[in-house]
PASE-234857 format. One record per residue (C-alpha): x, y, z. Coordinates in pm, whole numbers, plus 50000, padded with zeros to 5 digits. Each point is the difference from the previous one (the first is absolute). Layout:
XYZ...
//
This chain:
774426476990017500654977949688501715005749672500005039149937499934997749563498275031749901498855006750355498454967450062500164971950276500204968349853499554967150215499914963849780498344975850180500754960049858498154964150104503984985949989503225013050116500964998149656498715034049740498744988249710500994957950023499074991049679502285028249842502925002950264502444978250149500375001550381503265019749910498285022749764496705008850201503225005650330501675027349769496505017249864498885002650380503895014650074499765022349720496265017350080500684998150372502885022749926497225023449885497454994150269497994975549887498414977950278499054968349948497924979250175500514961649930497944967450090496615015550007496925004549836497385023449948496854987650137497715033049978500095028049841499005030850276498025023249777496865025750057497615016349788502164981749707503365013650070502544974650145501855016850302502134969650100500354962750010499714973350266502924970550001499984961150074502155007650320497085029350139501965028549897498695031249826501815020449726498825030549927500015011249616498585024749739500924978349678499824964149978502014980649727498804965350012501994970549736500784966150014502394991949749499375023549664496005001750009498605024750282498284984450252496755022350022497064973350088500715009550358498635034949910496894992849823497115010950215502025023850209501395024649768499045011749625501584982949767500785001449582499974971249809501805004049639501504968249772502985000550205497624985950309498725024450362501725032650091499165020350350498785031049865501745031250140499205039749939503335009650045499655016650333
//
């Protein structure tokens, strides 16, 4: 499995080799990846999402540019510091507020 914080897998998936470019340095984003590998953190780089594998309105998974599946219970979706939740609308319910869209959970 991924990163085990609080009992959780945790796999990143990036478009670059590169976390976060228009933050890190090569260097930088090389030592974040080190760091949260350490913990079990998987990342997946050079890929995007391309669908979103849901039913009845609850997203089970996500398909990638290169055919491959991952398999998830929470999504976290940014690009830079705004949330990227367009890819959403449609599929899932969602809460707008002044601070823009938000994937509404219950908690369970």
């Amino acid at each position: 499995g991924g990163g085990r914080g609080g009992g959780v897998d945790v796999t990143v998936l990036t478009q670059g080799n590169i976390l976060i470019p228009n933050l890190f340095t090569k260097h930088m984003s090389e030592m974040y990846e080190k760091y949260f590998m350490e913990k079990g953190v998987k990342f997946v780089k050079n890929v995007e999402v391309k669908e979103i594998l849901h039913c009845s309105g609850t997203a089970y998974g996500c398909q990638l540019s290169d055919g491959r599946i991952i398999r998830a219970q929470m999504f976290i979706v940014g690009i830079g510091s705004k949330p990227a939740t367009e890819l959403f609308h449609g599929l899932l319910k969602m809460q707008t507020n002044e601070f823009g869209s938000a994937i509404w959970v219950d908690g369970s």
